[in-house]
TORZADO-242156 format. One record per residue (C-alpha): x, z, y. Coordinates in steps of 0.1 Angstrom, whole numbers. Example, Ala and Ser with C-alpha at 12.3 -4.5 7.8 and 13.67 -1.06 7.14 Angstrom:
# TORZADO-242156
+-------+-------+-------+
!    c1 !    c3 !    c2 !
+-------+-------+-------+
!   123 !    78 !   -45 !
!   137 !    71 !   -11 !
+-------+-------+-------+
This chain:
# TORZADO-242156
+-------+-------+-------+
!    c1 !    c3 !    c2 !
+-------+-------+-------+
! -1125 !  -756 !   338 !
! -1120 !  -728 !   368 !
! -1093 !  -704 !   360 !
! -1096 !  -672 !   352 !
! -1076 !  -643 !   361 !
! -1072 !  -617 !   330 !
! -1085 !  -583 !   335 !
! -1065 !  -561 !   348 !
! -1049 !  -535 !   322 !
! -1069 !  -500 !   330 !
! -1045 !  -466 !   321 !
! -1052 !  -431 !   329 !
! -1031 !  -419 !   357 !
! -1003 !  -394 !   351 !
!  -993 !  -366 !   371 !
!  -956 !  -385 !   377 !
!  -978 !  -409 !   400 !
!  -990 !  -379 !   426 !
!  -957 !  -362 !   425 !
!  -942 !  -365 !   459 !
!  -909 !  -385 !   459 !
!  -880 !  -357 !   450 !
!  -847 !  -354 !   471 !
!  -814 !  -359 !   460 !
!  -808 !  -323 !   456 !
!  -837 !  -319 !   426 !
!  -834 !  -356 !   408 !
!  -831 !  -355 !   372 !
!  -791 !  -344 !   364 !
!  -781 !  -342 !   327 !
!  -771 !  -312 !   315 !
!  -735 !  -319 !   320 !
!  -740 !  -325 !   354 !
!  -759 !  -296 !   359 !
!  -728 !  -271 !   348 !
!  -702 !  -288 !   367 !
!  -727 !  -281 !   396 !
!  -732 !  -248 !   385 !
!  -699 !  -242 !   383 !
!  -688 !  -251 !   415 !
!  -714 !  -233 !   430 !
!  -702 !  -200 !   414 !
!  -665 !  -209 !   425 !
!  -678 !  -208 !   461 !
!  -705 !  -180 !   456 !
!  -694 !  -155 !   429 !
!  -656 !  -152 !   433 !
!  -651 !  -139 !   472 !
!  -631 !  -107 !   457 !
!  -609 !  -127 !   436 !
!  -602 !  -149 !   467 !
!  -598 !  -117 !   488 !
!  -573 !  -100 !   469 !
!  -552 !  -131 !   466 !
!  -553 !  -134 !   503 !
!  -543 !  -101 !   507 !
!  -515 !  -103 !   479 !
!  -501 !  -137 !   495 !
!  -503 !  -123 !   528 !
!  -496 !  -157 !   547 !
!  -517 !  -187 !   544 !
!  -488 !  -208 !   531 !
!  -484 !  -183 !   503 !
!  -525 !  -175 !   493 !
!  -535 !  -210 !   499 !
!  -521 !  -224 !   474 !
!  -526 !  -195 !   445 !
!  -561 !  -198 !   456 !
!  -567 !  -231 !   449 !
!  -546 !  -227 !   417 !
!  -567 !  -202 !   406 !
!  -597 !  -223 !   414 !
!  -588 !  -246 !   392 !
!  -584 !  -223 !   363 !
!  -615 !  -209 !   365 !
!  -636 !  -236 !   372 !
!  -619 !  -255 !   343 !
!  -625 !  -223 !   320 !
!  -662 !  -223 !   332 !
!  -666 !  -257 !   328 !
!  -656 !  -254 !   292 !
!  -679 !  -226 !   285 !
!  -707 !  -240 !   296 !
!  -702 !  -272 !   278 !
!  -713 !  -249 !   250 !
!  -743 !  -250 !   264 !
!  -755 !  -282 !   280 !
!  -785 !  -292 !   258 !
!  -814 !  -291 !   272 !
!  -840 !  -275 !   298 !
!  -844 !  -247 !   273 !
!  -809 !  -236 !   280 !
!  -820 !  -229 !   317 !
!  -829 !  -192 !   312 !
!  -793 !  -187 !   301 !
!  -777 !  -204 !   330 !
!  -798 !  -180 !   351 !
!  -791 !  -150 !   332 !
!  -753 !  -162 !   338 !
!  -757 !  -163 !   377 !
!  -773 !  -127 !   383 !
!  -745 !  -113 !   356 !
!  -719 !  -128 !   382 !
!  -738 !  -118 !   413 !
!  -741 !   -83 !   400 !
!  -705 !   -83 !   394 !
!  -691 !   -99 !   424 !
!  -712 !   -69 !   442 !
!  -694 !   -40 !   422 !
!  -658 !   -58 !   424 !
!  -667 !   -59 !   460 !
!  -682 !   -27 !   469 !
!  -658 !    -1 !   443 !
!  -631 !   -25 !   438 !
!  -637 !   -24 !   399 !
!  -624 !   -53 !   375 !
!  -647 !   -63 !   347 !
!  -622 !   -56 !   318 !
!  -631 !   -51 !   280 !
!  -632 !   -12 !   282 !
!  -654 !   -16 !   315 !
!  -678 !   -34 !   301 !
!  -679 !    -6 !   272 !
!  -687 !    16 !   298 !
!  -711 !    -9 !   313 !
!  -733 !   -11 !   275 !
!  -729 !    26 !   275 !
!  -740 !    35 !   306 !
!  -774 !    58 !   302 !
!  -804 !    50 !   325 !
!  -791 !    81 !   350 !
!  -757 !    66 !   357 !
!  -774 !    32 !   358 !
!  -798 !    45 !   383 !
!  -771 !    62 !   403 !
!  -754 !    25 !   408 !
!  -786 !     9 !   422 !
!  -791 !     1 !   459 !
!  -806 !   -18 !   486 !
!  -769 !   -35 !   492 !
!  -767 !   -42 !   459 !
!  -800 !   -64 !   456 !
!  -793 !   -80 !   493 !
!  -763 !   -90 !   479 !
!  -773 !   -97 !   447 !
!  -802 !  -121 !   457 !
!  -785 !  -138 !   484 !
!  -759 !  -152 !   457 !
!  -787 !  -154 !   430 !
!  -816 !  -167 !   445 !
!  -804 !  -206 !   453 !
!  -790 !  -211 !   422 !
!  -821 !  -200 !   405 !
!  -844 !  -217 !   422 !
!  -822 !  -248 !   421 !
!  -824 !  -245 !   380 !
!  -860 !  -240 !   383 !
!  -872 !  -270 !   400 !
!  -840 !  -296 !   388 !
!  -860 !  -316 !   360 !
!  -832 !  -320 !   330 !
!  -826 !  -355 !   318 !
!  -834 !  -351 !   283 !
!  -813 !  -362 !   250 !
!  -812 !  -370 !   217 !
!  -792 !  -344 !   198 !
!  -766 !  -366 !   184 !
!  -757 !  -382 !   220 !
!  -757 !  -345 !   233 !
!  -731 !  -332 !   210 !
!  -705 !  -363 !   213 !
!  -710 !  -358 !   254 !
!  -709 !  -321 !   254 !
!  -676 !  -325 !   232 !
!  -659 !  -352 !   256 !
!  -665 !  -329 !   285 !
!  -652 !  -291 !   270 !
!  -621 !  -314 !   258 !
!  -620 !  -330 !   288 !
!  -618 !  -294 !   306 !
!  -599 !  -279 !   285 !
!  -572 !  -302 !   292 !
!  -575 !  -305 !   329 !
!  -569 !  -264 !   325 !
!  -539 !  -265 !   306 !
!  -522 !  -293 !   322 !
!  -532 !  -279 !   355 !
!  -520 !  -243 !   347 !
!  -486 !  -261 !   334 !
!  -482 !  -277 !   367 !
!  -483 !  -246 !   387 !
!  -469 !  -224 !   361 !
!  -439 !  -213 !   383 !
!  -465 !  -206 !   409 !
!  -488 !  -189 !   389 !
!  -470 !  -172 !   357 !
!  -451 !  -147 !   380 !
!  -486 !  -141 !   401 !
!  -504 !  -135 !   367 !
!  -475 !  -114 !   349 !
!  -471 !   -88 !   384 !
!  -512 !   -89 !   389 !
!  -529 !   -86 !   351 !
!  -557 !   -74 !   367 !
!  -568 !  -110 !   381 !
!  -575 !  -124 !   351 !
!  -605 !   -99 !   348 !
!  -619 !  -105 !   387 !
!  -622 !  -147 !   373 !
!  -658 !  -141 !   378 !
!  -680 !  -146 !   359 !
!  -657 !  -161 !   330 !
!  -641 !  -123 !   328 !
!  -676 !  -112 !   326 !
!  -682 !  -133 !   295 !
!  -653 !  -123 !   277 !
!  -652 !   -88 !   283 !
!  -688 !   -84 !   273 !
!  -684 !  -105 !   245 !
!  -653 !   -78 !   233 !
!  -675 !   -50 !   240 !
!  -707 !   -61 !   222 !
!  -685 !   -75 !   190 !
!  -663 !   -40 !   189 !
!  -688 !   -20 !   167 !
!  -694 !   -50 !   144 !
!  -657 !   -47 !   139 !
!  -658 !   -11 !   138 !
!  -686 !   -11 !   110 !
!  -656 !   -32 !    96 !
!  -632 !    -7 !    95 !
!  -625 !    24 !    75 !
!  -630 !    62 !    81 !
!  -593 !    70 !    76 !
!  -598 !   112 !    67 !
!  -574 !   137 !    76 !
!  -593 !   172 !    71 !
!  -580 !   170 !    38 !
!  -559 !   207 !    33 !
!  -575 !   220 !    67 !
!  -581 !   256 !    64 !
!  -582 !   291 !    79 !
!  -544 !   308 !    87 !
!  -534 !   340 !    80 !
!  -551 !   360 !   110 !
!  -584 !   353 !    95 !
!  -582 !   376 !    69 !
!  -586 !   412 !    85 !
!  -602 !   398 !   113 !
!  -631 !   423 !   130 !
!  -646 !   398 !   151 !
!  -648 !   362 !   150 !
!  -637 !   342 !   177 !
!  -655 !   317 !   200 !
!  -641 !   289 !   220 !
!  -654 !   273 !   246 !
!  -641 !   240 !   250 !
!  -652 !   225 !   281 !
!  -649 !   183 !   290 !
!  -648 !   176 !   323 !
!  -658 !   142 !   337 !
!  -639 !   128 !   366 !
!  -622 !   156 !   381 !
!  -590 !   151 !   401 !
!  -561 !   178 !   396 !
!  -553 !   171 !   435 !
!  -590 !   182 !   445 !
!  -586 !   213 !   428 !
!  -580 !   248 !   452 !
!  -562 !   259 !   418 !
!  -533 !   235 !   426 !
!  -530 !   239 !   458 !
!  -558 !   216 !   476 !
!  -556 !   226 !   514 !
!  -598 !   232 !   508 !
!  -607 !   261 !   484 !
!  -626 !   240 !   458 !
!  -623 !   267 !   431 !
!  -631 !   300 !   443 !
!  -649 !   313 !   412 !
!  -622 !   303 !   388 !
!  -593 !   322 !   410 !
!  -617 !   349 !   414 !
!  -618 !   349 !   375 !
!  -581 !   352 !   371 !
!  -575 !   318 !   350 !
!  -547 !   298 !   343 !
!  -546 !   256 !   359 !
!  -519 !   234 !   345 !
!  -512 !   214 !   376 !
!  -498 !   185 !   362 !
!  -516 !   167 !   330 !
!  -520 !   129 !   326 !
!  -550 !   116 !   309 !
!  -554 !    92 !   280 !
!  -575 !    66 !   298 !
!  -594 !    60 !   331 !
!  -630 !    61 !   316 !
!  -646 !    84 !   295 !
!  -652 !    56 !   267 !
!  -613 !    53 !   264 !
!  -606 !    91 !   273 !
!  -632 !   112 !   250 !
!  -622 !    99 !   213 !
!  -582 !    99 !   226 !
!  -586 !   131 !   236 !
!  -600 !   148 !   204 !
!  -577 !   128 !   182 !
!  -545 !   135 !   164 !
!  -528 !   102 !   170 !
!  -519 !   103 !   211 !
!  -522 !    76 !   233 !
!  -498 !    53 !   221 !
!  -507 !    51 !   183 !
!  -547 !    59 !   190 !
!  -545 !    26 !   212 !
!  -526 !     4 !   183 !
!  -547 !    23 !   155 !
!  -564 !    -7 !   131 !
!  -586 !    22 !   113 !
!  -608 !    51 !   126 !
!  -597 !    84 !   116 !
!  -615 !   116 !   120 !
!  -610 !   139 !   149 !
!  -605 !   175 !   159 !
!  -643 !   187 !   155 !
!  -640 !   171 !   122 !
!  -608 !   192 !   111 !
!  -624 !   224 !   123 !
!  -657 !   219 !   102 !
!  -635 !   212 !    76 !
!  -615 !   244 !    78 !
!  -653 !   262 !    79 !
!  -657 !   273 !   117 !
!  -691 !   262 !   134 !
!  -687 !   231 !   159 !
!  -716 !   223 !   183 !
!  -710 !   196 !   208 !
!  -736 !   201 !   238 !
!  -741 !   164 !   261 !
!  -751 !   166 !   295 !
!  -734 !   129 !   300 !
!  -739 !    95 !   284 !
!  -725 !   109 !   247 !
!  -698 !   118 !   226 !
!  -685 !    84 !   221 !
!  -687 !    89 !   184 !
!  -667 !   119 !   186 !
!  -695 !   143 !   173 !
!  -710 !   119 !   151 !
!  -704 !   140 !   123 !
!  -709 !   176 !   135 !
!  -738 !   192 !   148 !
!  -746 !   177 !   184 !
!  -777 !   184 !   211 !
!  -783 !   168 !   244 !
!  -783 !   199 !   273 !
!  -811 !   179 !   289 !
!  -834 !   170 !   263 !
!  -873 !   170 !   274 !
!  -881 !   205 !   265 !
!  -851 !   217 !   289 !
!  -855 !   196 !   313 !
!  -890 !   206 !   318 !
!  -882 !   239 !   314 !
!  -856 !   244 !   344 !
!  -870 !   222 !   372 !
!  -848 !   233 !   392 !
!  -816 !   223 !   376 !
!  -833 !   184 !   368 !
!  -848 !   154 !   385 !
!  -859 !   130 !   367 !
!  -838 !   126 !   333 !
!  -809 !   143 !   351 !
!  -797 !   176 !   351 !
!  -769 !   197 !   367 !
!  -743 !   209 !   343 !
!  -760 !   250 !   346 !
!  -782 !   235 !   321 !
!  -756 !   237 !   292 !
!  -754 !   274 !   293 !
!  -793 !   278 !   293 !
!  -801 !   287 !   255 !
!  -768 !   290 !   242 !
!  -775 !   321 !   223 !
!  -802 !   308 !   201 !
!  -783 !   273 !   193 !
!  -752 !   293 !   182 !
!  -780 !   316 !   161 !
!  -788 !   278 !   144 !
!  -761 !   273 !   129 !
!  -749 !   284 !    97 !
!  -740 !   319 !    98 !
!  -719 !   323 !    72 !
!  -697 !   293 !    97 !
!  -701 !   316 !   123 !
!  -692 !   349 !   109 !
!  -655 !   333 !   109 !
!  -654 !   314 !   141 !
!  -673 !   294 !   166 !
!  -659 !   265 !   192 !
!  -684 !   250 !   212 !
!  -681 !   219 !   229 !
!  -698 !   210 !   265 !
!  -696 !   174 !   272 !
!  -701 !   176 !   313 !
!  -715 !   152 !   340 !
!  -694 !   167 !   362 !
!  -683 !   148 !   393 !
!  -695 !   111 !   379 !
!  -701 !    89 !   408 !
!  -705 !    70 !   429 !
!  -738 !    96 !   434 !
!  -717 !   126 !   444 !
!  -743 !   141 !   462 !
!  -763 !   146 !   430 !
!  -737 !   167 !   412 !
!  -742 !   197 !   435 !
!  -773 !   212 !   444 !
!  -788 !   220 !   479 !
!  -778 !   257 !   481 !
!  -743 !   247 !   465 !
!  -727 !   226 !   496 !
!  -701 !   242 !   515 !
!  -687 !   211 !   531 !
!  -706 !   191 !   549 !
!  -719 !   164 !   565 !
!  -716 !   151 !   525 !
!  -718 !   110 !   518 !
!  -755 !   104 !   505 !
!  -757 !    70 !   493 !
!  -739 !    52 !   460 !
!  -725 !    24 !   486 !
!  -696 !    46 !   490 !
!  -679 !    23 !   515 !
!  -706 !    26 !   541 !
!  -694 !    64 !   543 !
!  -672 !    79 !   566 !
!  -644 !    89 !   545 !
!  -646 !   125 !   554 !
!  -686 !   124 !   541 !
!  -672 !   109 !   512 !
!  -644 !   134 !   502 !
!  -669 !   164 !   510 !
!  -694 !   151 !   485 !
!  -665 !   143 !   460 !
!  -659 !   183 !   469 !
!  -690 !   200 !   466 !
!  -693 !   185 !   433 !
!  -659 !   200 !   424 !
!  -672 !   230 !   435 !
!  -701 !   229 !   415 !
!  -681 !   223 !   384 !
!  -665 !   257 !   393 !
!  -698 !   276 !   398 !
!  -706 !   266 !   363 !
!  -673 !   270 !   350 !
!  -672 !   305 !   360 !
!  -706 !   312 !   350 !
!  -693 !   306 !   314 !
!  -665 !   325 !   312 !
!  -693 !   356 !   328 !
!  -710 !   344 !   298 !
!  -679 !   342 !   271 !
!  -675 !   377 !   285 !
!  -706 !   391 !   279 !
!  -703 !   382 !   243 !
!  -672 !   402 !   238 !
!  -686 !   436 !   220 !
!  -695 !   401 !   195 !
!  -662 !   377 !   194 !
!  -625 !   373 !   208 !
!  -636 !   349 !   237 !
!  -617 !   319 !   256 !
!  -626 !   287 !   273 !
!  -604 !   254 !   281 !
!  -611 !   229 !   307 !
!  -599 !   193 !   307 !
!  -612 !   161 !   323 !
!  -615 !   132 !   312 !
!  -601 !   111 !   337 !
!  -604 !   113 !   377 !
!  -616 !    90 !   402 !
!  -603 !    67 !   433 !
!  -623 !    80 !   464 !
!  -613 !    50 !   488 !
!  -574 !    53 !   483 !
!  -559 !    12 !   482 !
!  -596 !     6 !   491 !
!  -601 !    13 !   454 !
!  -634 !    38 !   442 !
!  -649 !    49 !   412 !
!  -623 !    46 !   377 !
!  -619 !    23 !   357 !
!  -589 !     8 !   366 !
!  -568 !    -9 !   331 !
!  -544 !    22 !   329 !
!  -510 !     0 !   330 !
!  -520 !    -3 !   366 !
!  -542 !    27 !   375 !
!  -533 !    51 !   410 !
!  -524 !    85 !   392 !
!  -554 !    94 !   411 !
!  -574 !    85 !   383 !
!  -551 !    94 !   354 !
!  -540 !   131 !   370 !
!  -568 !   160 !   359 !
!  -571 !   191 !   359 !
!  -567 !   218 !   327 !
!  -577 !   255 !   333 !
!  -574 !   280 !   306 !
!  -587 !   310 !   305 !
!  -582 !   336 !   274 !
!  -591 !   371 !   290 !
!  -623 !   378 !   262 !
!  -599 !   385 !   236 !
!  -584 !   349 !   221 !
!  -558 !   351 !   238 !
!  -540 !   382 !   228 !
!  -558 !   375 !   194 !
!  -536 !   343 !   191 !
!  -503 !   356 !   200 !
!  -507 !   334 !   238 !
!  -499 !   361 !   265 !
!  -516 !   355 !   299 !
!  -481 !   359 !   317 !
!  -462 !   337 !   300 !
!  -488 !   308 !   308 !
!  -485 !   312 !   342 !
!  -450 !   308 !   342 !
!  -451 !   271 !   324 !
!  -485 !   258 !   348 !
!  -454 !   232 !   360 !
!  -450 !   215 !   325 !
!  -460 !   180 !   317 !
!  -489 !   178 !   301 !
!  -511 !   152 !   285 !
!  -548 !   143 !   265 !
!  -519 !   145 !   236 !
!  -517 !   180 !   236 !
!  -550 !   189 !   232 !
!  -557 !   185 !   194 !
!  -527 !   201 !   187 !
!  -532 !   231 !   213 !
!  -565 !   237 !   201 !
!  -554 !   242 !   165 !
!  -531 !   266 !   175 !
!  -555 !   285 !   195 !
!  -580 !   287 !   166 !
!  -554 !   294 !   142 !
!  -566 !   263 !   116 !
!  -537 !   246 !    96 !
!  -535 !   213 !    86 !
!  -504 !   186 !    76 !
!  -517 !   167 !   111 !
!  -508 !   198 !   134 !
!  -479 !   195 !   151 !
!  -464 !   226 !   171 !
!  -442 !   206 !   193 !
!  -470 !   194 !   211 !
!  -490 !   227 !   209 !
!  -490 !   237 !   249 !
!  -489 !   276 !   239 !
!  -468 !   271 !   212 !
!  -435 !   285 !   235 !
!  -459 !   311 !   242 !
!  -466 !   324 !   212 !
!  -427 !   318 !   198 !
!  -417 !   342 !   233 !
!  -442 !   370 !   213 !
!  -435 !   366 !   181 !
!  -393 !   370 !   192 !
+-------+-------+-------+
């Protein structure tokens, strides 16, 4: 009987069988393999400042080499931890590439402004308002973004993950963050003499471990108003209330109570700046207090320090919230208005009447002071009439204190802060990638937006003294914090304070008093001028502003009331 063969077995074909033969670079990896890769590619791709400022701190190769591969091996066993957390599945792709543009974004502002990705700058970062966020964008910034971004990306695209059963995953992902986890420790104890002392005189390395400072400083920022939902509104306007010069009083008064944003005491014609920055505030006859040290180098840390009651020290260690100057006042029955032409009051004016300067209405009603959603500070002082004449009058008819929040001199787009016919030094730096400036361009853009800022400021105290026949007028000035403009290679602000120049932490405090407050208050114009030379600080302003609007309360305390010598010199 012949033999016959069997039939062969018919199946249809699969789209594995016409898929070309893949290289080693995209076989299958597991997903343990692919964040060890990952990983070392972001240790080669992400972390150039890091490496660059330990080069520059070691000086010779016999000193940086080894803290840089010390501090390689931190980092990568740190990353490799974290994203054991995540090595699942193909569905965890779109993280891990969310992951590599967060570090190549990074990377390009630690390079270009010399910025460290701390917890309070990445409150600053969530913050940010889509004008400042625009202001930071440029063709640099993608280059450089997409050069380190692009590979990996496309790498995670294509890489087919092995896949995994769910119980095998976990015991794997668990041997491996263990696994690094102890190769960190045990490595960090090796060169602890090496890198303790490094760690202890630098603290600001930690944050440029990129992108593992990125996670946890983001993680800190985006957790802190859960925790602050968590905490109590500690009062103190309890017993507020009017003093004594209220009661015969023929006209109410009005403070203005302007906050600067990022204004240097040293670029001020004021304190003796070799350029005249300030010519409508001399020409106005005010007061500047020439050496005053800020609360923080950002406006998130600055703002609510400023306008509190506890001072640096205790408003950093505080476990509650507490309520702040503009609460206080309310309390005592004055009208507060806070007016924004930034990114917010930073839950400062949360619970007093606020409006934003450059709402739509404005903004398309003085084209000329806006582009875009942007406008110069002039636009605070347009309308001011008819918000005071909103508020309650009865509040009013005893005192008013206004509150402009400015934009000021925010960079790194210094050229926006002053407009065309406002520019008196020039050529003026015109891009946000400051470093691509000639210094000089950069320092006269820095100055014309100075200058504008004292345009404006003198435009309001024209204003305050238009309004005299109606109150007893004054205005304040105070930044928030200044700026680095290329000094230790360092620009912008930012910097964690315990290591800040004092060219971010030294601003500027004009007073001026002239429509009436001050001789209404006791605070004689003379005797200011001769105490400009005292040390100064965001402390003194709760307490100074109390005095000024003549409001008691158990949390006022004279000794840090700047007039307070002032007024005593009167009243003996």
């Amino acid at each position: 009987m012949p033999l016959i063969s069997p039939a062969p077995v018919l199946r249809e074909p699969s789209t594995f069988d016409f898929e070309p033969q893949r290289g080693w670079l995209l076989q299958a990896r597991s997903p343990r393999t692919i964040v060890v890769v990952l990983t070392a590619y972001l240790l080669l791709t992400a972390n150039w400042p890091l490496w660059m400022e330990l080069a520059q701190l070691g000086r010779a190769p016999s000193l940086y080499v080894p803290n840089i591969f010390g501090m390689a091996w931190l980092l990568g066993g740190g990353l490799v931890a974290l994203l054991s957390l995540t090595a699942w599945s193909r569905f965890m792709k779109p993280l891990w590439m969310l992951l590599v543009v967060v570090a190549a974004v990074v990377q390009h502002y630690m390079a270009t402004y010399r910025m460290v990705m701390d917890p309070s700058m990445a409150l600053n970062v969530l913050q940010t308002d889509p004008g400042e966020a625009r202001d930071l964008l440029s063709l640099t910034m993608l280059v450089r973004v997409l050069l380190v971004a692009v590979p990996a990306i496309g790498w995670l695209w294509w890489v087919p993950v092995i896949p995994q059963r769910p119980l095998q995953a976990l015991w794997r992902n668990a041997v491996l963050f263990v696994a690094a986890v102890a190769v960190t420790v045990g490595g960090g104890m090796l060169m602890s003499r090496q890198l303790a002392p490094l760690m202890r005189n630098q603290p600001h390395l930690r944050y440029m471990m990129n992108p593992l400072a990125s996670v946890y400083s983001f993680s800190m920022a985006a957790t802190r108003p859960l925790l602050h939902r968590s905490r109590k509104l500690v009062p103190i306007s309890g017993g507020a209330a009017l003093g004594a010069s209220y009661a015969a009083q023929t006209r109410p008064r009005l403070l203005m109570l302007v906050v600067g944003e990022t204004a240097r005491a040293d670029h001020f014609g004021l304190n003796g700046y070799a350029r005249d920055t300030t010519p409508a505030l001399k020409a106005r006859g005010v007061v500047s207090f020439s050496d005053v040290r800020s609360c923080g180098t950002n406006t998130a840390a600055s703002v609510p320090c400023m306008f509190s009651h506890l001072g640096k020290q205790d408003f950093e260690a505080r476990k509650n919230d507490y309520e702040n100057l503009l609460d206080v006042l309310q309390a005592a029955g004055l009208a507060v208005l806070w007016i924004d032409n930034q990114s917010g009051c930073k839950g400062v004016c949360d619970r007093v009447p606020h409006a934003e300067a450059n709402d739509a209405a404005q903004i398309a009603a003085n084209p000329s002071l806006c582009s875009g959603d942007e406008c110069l500070d002039d636009i605070m002082l347009k309308g001011l009439d008819e918000r005071i004449a909103a508020l309650p009058p009865e509040r009013v008819a005893r005192g008013v204190v206004l509150v402009m929040h400015q934009i000021g001199s925010h960079g790194p787009a210094y050229f926006r802060r002053s407009p065309p016919n406002g520019k008196p030094f020039q050529p003026e730096c015109r891009t946000v990638t400051l470093a691509d400036c000639a210094h000089s361009e950069l320092i006269n853009a820095y100055d014309n937006s100075i200058a504008h800022t004292d345009r404006v400021l003198g435009d309001a105290i024209d204003w305050l003294k238009a309004r005299r026949s109606r109150f007893d007028t004054g205005m304040l000035y105070l930044s928030d914090h200044g700026e680095s403009l290329g000094e230790y290679g360092l620009f912008l602000h930012g910097v964690p304070y315990s290591f800040a120049p004092d060219v971010q932490k030294q601003v500027p405090f004009v007073v001026w008093l002239d429509g009436g407050l001050g001789e209404r208050t006791g605070v004689p114009d003379a005797c200011l001028r001769k105490s400009v030379d005292t040390p100064l600080t965001h402390d003194n302003l709760y307490h100074t502003v109390m005095g000024l609007v003549d409001v008691k309360s158990p949390t006022y305390a004279p000794t840090l009331d700047a007039f307070q010598a002032c007024r005593h010199s009167v009243a003996g």
